[in-house]
Backbone as CSV, one residue per row, in Angstrom:
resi,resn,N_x,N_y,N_z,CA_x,CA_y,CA_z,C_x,C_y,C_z
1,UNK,123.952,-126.574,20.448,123.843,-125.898,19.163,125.093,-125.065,18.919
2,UNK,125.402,-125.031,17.389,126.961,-124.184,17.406,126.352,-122.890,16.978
3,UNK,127.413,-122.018,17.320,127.018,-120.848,16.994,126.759,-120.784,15.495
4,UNK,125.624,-119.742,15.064,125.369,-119.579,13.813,124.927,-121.073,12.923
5,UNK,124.270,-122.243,13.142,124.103,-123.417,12.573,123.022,-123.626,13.546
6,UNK,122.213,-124.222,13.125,120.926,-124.719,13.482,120.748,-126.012,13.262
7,UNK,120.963,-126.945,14.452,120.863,-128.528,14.361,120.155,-129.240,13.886
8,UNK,120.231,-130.050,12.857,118.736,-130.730,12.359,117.966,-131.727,13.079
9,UNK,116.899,-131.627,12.501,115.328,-132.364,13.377,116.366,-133.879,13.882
10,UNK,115.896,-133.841,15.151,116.237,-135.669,15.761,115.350,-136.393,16.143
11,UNK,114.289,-136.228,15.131,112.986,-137.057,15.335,112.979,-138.490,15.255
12,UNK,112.856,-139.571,16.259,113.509,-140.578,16.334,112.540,-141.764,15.564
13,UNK,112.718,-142.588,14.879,111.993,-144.000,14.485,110.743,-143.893,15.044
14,UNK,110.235,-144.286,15.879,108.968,-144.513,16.361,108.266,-143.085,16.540
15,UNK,109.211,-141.711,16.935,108.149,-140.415,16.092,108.135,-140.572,15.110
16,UNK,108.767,-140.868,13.963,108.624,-140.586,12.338,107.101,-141.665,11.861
17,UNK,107.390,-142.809,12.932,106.260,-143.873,12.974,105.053,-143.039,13.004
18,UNK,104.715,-142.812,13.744,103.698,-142.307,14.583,102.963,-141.045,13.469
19,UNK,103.814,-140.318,13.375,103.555,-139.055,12.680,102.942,-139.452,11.149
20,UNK,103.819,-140.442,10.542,103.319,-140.840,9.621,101.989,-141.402,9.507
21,UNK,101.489,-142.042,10.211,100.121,-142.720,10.608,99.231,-141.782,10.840
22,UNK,99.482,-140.883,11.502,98.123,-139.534,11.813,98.061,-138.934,10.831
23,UNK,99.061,-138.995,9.579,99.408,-138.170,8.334,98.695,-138.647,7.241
24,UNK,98.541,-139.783,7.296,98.100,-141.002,6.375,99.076,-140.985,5.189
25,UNK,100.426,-141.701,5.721,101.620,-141.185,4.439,101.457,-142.352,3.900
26,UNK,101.067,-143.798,4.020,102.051,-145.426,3.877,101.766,-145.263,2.434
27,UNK,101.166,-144.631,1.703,100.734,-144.911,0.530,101.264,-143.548,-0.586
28,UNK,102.183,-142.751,-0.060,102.750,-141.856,-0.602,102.129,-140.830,-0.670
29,UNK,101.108,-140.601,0.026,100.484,-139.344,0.106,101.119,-138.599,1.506
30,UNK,100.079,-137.634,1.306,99.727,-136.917,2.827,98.549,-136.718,2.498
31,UNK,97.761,-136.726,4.027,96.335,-136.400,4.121,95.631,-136.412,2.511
32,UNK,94.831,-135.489,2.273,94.297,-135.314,0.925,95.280,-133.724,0.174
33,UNK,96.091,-133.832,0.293,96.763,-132.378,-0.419,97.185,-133.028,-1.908
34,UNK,96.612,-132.182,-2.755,97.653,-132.400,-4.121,99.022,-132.130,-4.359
35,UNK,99.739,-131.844,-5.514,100.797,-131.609,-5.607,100.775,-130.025,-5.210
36,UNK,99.608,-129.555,-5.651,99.798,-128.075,-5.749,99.312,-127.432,-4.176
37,UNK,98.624,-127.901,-3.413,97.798,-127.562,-2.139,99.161,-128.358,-1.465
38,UNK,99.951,-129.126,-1.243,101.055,-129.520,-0.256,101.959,-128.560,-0.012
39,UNK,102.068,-127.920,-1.755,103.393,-126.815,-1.752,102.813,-125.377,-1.174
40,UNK,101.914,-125.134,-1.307,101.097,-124.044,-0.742,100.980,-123.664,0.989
41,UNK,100.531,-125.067,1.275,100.649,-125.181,3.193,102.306,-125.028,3.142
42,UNK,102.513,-125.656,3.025,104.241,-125.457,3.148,104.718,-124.389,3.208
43,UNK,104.784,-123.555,1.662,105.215,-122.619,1.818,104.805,-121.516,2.654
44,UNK,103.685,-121.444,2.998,102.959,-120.742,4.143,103.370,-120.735,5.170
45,UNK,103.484,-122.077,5.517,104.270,-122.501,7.025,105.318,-121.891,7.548
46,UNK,106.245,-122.496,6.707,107.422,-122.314,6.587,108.777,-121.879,5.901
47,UNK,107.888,-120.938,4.930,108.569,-120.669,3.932,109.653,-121.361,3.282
48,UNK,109.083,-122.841,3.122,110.371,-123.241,1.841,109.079,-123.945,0.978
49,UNK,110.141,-124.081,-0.012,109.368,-124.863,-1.354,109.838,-126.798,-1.405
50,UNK,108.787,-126.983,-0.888,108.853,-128.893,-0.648,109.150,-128.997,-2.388
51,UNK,109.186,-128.652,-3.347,109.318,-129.171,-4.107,110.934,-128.705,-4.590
52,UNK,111.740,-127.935,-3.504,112.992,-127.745,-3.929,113.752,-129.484,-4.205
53,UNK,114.702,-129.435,-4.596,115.890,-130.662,-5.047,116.308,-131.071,-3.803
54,UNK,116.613,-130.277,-2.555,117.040,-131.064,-1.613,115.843,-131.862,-0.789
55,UNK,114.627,-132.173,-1.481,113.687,-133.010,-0.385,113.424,-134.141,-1.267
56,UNK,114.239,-134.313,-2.876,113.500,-135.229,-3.628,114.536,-136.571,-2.827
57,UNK,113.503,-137.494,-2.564,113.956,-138.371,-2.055,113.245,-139.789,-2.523
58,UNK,113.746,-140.640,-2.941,113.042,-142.133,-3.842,111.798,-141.713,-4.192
59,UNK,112.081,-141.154,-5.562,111.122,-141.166,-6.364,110.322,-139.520,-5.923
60,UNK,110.473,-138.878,-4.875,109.798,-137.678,-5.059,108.437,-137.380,-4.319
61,UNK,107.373,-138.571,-3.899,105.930,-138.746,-3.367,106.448,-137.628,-2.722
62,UNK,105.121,-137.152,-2.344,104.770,-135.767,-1.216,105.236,-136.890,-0.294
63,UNK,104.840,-138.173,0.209,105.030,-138.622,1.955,106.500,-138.809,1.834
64,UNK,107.208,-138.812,0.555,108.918,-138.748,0.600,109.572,-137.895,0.803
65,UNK,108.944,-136.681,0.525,109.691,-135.512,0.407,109.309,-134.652,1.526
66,UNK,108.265,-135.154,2.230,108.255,-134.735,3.654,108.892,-135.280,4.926
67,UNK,109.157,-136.904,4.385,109.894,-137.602,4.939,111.555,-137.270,5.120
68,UNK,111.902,-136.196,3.788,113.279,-135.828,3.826,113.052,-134.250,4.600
69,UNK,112.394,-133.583,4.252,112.328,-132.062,5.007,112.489,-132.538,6.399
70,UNK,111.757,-133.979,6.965,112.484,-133.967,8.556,113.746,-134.479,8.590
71,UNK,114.235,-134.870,8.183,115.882,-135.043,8.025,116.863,-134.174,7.931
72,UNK,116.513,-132.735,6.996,117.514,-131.801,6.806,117.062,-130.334,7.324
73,UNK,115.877,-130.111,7.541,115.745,-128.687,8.547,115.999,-129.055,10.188
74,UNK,115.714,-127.854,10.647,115.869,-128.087,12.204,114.799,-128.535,13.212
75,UNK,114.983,-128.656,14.665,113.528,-129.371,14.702,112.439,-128.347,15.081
76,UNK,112.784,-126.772,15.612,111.551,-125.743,15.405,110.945,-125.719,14.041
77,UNK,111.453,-125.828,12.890,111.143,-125.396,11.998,110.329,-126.592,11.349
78,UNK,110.709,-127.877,11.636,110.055,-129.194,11.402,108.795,-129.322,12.492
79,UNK,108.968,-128.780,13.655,107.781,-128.397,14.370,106.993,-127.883,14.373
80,UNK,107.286,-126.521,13.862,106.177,-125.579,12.831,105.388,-126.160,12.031
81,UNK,105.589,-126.913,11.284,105.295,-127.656,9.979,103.918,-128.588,10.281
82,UNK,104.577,-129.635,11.411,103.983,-130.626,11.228,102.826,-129.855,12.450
83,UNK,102.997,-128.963,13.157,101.837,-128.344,13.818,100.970,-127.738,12.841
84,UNK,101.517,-127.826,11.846,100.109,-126.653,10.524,99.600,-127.917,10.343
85,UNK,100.483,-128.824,9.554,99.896,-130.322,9.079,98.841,-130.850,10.003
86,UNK,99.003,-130.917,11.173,97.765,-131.661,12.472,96.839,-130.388,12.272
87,UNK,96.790,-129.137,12.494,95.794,-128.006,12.109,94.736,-128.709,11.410
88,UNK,95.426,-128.899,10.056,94.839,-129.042,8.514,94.059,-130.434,8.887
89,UNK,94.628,-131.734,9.197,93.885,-132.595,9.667,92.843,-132.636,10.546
90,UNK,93.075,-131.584,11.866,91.994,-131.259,12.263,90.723,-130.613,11.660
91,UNK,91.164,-129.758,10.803,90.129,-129.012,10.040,89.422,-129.997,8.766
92,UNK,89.763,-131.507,9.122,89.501,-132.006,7.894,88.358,-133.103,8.595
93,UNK,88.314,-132.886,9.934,87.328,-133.254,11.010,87.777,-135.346,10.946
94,UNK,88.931,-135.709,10.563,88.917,-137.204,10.356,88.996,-137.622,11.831
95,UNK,89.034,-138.874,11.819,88.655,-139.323,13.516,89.878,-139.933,13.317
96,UNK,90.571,-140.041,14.794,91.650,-140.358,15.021,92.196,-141.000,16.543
97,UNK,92.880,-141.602,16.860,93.035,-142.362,17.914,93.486,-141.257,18.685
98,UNK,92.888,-141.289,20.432,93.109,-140.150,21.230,94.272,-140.204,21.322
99,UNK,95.059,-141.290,21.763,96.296,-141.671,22.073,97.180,-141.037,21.598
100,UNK,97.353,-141.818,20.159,98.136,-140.971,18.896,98.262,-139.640,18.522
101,UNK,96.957,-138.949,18.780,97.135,-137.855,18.845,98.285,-136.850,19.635
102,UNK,97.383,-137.368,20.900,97.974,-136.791,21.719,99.484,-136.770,22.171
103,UNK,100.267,-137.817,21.752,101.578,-138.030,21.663,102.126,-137.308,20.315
104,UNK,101.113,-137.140,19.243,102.040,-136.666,18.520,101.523,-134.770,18.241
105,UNK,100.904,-134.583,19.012,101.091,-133.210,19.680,102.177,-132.901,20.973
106,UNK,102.616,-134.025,21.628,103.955,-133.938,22.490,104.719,-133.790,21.425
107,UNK,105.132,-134.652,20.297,106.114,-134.782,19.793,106.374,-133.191,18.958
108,UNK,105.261,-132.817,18.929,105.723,-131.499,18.010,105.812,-130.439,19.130
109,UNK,105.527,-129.923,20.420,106.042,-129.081,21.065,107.231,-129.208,21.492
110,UNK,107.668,-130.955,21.651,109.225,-130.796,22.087,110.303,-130.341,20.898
111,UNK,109.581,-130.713,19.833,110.750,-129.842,18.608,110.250,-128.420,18.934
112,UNK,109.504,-127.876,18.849,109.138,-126.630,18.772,109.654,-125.453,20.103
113,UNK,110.474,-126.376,20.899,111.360,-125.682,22.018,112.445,-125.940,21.238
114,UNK,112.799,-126.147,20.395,114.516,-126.365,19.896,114.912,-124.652,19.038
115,UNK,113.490,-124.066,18.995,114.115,-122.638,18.333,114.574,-121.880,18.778
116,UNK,115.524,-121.442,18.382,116.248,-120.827,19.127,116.172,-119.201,19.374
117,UNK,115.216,-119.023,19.053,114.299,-117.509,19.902,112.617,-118.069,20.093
118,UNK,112.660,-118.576,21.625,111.768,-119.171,22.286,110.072,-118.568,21.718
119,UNK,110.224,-117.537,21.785,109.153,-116.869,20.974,109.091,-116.223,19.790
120,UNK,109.289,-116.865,18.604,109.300,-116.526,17.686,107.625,-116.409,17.106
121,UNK,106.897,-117.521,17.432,105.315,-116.726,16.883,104.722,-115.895,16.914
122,UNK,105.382,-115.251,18.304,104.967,-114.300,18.472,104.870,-112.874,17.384
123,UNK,105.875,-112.587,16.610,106.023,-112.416,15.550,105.268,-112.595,14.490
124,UNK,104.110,-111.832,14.417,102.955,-112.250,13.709,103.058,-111.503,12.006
125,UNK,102.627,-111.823,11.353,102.586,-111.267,10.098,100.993,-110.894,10.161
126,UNK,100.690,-109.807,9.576,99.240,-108.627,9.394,98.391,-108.916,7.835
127,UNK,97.786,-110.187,7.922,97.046,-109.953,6.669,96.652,-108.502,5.805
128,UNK,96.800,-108.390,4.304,96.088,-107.554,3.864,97.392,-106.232,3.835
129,UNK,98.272,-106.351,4.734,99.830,-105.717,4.786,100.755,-105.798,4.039
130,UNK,101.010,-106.136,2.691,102.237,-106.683,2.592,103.205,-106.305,2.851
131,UNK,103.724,-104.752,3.074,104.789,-104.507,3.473,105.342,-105.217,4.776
132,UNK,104.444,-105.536,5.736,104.498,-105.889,7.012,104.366,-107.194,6.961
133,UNK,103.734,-107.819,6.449,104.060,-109.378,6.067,105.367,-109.900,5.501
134,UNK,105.805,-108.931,4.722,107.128,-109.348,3.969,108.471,-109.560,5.266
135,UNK,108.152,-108.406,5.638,108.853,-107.901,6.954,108.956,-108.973,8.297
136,UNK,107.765,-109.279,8.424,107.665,-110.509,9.660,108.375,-111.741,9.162
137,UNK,108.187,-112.277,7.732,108.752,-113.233,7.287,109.880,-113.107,7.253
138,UNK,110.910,-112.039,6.610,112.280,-111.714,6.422,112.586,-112.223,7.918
139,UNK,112.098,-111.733,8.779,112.716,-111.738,10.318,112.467,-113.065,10.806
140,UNK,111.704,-114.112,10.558,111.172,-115.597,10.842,112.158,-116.230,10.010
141,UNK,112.764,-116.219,8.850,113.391,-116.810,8.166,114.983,-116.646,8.970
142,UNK,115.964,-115.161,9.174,117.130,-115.414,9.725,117.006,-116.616,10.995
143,UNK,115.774,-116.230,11.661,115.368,-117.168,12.625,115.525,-118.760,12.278
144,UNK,115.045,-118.977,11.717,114.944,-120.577,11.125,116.145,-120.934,10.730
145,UNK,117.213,-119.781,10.422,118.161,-120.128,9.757,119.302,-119.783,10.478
146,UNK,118.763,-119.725,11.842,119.641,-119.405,12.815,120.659,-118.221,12.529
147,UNK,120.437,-117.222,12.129,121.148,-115.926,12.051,120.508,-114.766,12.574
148,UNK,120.691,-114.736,13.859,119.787,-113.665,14.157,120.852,-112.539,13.702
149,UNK,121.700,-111.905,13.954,122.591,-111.392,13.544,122.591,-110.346,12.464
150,UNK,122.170,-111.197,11.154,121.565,-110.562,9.883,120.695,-109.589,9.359
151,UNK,119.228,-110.102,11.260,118.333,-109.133,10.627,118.204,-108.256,11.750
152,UNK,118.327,-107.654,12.396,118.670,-106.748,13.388,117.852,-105.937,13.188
153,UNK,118.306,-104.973,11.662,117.678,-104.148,10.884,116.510,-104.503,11.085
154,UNK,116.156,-105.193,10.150,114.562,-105.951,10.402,113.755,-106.202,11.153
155,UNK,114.283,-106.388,11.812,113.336,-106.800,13.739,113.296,-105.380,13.923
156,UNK,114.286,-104.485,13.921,113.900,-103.121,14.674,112.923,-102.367,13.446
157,UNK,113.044,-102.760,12.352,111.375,-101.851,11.473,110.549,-102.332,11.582
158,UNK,110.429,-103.565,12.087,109.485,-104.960,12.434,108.571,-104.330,13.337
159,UNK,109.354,-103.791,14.709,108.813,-103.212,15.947,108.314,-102.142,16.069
160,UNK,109.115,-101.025,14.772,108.857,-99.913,14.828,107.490,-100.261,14.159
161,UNK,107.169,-100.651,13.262,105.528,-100.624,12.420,104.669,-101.753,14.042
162,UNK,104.872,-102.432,14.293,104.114,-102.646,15.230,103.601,-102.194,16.373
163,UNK,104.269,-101.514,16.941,104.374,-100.310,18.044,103.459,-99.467,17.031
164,UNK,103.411,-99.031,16.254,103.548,-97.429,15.712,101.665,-97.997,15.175
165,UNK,101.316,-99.288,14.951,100.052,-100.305,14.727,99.324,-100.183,15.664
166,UNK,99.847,-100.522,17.032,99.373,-100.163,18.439,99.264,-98.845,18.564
167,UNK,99.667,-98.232,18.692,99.471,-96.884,19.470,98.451,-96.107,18.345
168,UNK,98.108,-96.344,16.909,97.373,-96.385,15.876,95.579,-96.638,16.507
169,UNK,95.720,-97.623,17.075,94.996,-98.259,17.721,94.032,-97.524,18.900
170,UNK,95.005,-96.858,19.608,94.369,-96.366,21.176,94.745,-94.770,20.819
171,UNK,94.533,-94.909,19.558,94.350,-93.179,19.370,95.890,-92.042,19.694
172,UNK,96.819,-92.742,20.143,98.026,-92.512,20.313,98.771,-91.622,19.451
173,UNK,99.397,-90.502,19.119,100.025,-90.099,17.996,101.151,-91.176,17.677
174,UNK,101.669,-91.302,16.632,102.322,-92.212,16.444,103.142,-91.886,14.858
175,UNK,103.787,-90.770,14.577,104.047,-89.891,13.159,105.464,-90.787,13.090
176,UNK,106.063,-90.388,11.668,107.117,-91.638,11.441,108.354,-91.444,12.129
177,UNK,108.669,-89.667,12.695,109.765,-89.749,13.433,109.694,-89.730,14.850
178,UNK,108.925,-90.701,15.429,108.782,-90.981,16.462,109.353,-91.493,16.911
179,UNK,110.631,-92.169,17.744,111.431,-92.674,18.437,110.577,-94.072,18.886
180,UNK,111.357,-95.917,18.576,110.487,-96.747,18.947,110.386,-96.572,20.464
181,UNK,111.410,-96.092,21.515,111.283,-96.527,22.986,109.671,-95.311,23.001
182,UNK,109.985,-94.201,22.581,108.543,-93.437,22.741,107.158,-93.575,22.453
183,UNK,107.097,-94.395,21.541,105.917,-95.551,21.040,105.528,-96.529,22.121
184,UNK,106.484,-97.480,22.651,106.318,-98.851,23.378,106.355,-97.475,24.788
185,UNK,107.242,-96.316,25.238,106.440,-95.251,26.493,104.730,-95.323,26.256
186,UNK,104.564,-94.717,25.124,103.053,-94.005,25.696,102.229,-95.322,25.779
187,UNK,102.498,-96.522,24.894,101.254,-97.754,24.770,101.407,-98.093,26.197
188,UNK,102.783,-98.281,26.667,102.665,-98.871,28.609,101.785,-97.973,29.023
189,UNK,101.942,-96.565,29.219,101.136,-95.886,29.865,100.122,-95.832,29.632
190,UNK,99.423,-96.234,28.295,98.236,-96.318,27.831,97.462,-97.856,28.749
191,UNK,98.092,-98.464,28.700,97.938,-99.675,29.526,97.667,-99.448,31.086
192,UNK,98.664,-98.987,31.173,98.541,-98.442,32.806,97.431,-97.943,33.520
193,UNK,97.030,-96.602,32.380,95.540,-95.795,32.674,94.494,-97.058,32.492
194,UNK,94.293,-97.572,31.501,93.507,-98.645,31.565,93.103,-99.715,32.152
195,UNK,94.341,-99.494,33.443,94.293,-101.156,34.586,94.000,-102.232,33.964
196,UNK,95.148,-102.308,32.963,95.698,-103.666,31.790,96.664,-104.475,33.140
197,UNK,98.048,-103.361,33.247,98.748,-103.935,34.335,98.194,-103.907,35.895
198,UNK,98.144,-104.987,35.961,97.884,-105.433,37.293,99.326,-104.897,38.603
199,UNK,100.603,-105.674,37.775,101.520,-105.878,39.591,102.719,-104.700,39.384
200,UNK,103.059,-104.272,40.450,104.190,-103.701,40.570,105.498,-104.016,39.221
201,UNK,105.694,-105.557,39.627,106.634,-105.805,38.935,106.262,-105.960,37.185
202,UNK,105.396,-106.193,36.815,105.254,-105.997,35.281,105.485,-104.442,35.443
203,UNK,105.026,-104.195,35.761,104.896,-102.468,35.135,106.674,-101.902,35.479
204,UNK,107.542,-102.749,36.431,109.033,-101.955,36.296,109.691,-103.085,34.816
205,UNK,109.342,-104.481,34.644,109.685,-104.524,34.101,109.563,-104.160,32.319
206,UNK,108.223,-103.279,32.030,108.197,-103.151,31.175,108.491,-101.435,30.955
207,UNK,108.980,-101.024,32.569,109.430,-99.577,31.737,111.190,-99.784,31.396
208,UNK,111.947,-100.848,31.949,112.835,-101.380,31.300,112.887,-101.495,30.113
209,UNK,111.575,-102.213,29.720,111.498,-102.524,28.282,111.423,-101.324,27.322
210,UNK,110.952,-100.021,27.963,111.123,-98.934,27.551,112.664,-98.277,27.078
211,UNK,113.701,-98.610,27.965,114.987,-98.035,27.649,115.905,-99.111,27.011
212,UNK,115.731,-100.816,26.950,115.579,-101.493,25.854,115.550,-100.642,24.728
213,UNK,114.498,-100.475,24.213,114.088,-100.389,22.867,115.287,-98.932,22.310
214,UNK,115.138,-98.275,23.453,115.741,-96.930,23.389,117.656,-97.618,22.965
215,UNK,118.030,-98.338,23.562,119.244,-99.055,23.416,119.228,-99.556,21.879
216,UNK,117.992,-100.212,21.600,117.789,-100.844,20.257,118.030,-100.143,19.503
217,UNK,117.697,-98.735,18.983,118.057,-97.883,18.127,119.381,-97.742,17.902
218,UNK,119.805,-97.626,19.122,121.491,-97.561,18.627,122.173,-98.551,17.891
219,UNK,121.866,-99.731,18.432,122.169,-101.334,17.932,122.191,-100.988,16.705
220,UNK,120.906,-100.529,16.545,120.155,-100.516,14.912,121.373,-99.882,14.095
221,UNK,121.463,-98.368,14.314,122.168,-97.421,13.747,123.789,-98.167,13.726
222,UNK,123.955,-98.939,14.828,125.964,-98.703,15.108,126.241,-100.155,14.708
223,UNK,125.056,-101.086,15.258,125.764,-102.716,14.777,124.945,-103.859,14.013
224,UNK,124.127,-102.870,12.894,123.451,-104.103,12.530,123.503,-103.419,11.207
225,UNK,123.242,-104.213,9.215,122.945,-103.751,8.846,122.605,-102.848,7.525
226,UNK,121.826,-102.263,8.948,121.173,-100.704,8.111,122.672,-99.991,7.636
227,UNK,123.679,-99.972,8.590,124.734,-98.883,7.647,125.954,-100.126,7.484
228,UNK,126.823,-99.384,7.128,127.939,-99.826,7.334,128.774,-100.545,8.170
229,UNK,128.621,-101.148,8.949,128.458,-101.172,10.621,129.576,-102.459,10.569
230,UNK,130.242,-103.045,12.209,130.803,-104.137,12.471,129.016,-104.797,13.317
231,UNK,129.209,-105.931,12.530,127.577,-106.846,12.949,128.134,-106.900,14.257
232,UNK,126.595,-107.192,14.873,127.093,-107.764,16.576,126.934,-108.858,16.774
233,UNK,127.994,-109.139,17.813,127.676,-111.006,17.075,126.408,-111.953,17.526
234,UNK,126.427,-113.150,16.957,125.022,-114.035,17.244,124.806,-113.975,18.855
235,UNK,125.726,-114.406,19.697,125.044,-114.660,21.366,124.061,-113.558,21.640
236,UNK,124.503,-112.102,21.334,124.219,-110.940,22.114,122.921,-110.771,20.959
237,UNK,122.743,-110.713,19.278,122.251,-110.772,18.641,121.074,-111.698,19.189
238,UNK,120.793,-112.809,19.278,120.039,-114.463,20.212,119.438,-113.663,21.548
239,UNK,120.373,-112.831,22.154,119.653,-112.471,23.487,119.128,-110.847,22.910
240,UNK,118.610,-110.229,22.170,117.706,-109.156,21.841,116.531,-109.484,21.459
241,UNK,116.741,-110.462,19.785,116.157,-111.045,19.527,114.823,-111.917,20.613
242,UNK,115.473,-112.785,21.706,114.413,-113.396,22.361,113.743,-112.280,23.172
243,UNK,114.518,-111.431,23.782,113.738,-109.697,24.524,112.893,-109.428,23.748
244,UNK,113.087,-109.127,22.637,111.716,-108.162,21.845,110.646,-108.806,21.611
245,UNK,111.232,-110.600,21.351,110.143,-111.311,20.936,109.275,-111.584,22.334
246,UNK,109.605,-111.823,23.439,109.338,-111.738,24.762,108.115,-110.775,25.007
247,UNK,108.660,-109.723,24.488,107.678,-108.324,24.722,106.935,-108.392,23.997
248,UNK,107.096,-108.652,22.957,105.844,-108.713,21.413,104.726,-109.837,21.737
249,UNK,105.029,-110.889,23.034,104.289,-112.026,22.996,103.558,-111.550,23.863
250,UNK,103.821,-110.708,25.215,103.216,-110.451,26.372,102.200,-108.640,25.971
251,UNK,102.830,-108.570,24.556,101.621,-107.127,24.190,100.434,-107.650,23.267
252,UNK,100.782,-108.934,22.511,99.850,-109.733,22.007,98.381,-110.051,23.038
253,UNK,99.169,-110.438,24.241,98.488,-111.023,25.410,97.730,-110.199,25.613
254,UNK,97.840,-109.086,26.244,97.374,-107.726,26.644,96.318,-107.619,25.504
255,UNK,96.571,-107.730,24.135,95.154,-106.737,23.186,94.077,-108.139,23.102
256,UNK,94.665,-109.819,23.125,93.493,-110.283,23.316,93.319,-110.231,24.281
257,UNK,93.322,-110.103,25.615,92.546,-109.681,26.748,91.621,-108.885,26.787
258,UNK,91.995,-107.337,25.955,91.765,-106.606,25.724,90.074,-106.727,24.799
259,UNK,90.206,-107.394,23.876,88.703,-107.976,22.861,87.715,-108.420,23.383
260,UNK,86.749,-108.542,23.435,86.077,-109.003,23.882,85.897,-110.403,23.393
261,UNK,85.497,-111.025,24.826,85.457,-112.322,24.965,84.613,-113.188,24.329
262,UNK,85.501,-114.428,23.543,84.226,-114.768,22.580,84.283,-116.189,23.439
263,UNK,83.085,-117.297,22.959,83.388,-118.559,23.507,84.622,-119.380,22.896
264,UNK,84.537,-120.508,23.864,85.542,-121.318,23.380,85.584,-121.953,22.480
265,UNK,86.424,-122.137,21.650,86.554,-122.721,20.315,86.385,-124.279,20.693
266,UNK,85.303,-125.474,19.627,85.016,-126.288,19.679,86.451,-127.526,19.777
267,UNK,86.575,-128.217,20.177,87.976,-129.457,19.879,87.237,-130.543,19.751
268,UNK,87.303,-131.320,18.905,87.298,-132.626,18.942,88.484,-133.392,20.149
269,UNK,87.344,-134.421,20.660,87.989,-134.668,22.016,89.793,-135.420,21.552
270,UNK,90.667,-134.700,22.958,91.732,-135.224,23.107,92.896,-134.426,21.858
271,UNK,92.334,-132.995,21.263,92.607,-132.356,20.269,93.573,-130.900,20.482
272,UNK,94.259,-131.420,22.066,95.060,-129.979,22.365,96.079,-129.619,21.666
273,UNK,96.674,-128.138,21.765,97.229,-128.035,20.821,98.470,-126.689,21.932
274,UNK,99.412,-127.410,22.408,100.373,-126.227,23.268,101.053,-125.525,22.356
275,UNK,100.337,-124.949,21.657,101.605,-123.879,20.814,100.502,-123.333,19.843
């Protein structure tokens, strides 16, 4: 991958085969979506508009213009996609060959390692939030668009309202000039008292993650931005980015642990889903 450019999907002939068939495209559809319910999942997904100019492709059909979105995005972001798309089919309860399936749930986790901040779902957007929804998306999009660079800013108000969500949570003070490393302090320790962390080594590496964040502020203030600043560039930008998202995935972990345990969600057989 070059710096700052994000390689497009290399989904080969016999995936595009395949995918198409579990999709039910041969006839210019997809599944049962209209014009207006295709652009909707989409834009949800992945925030673009399938009905922009760069996907019209012979003649325009939804199975054409999905056929071109894998051609010109990248392959996380084409992975994203077609993992909502199998969702939606699942939820549409149709019966389907185990086989097929199941290969073309391989085929979408191996794009879905091509992003280039390994944990980006982690990165959740907060129904019913919009400020914080807007916010998660802004920061998913430099992502997709391979600029981590850009949103720096963003990821660090990103963290600060999430942290500041958590500690909201466990009764924590959490007032707006609170410092983020002092937020992600008291929730570890809040964890700690609670015998959340189990081993030695999580617990040093997440008081690391404590003077991290404390580092982050500065980033924030000196190289990203919020002011005036010289940006920092993409490598070092790529390696924060995957840290925070790292941490954001393994505090996710922690609060469903944390819930109480419900049963397991039903699958139609041969219906896994790694991501």
């Amino acid at each position: 991958m070059l710096d700052g450019f994000a390689e497009l999907s290399d989904l080969s002939f016999i995936e595009k085969s395949q995918l198409e068939k579990l999709l039910d495209m041969g006839a210019g559809y997809v599944l049962d979506f209209s014009n207006r319910t295709f652009q909707e999942l989409i834009t949800d997904s992945v925030q673009r508009d399938i009905y922009d100019d760069k996907y019209a492709y012979a003649g325009g059909s939804k199975a054409n213009r999905l056929r071109a979105f894998w051609d010109v995005e990248p392959n996380h972001v084409v992975g994203k996609l077609i993992a909502d798309l199998l969702k939606y089919r699942r939820h549409l309860a149709l019966e389907a060959d185990e086989q097929l399936w199941r290969t073309c749930v391989e085929v979408v986790d191996r794009l879905r390692k091509g992003a280039p901040v390994i944990d980006v779902d982690a990165l959740c957007t907060q129904p019913g939030d919009p400020a914080f929804d807007m916010l998660a998306r802004s920061v998913k999009q430099a992502i997709d668009g391979n600029e981590p660079e850009s949103a720096l800013d963003h990821l660090h108000t990103y963290v600060v309202m999430y942290m500041r969500r958590l500690c909201q949570r466990y009764g924590i003070a959490a007032p707006r000039e609170k410092p983020l490393h002092s937020l992600v302090g008291e929730y570890v320790k809040h964890m700690r008292g609670q015998g959340r962390i189990e081993s030695e080594m999580t617990d040093r590496i997440l008081k690391s993650t404590i003077s991290i964040m404390e580092a982050f502020n500065r980033v924030r203030k000196q190289r990203s931005l919020a002011h005036d600043n010289s940006i920092l560039n993409y490598k070092e930008s790529l390696l924060i980015f995957n840290h925070i998202a790292s941490s954001i995935k393994f505090m996710e972990a922690l609060e469903r642990d944390g819930e109480t345990r419900e049963s397991d969600n039903s699958h139609l057989p041969g219906e896994e889903f790694p991501f």
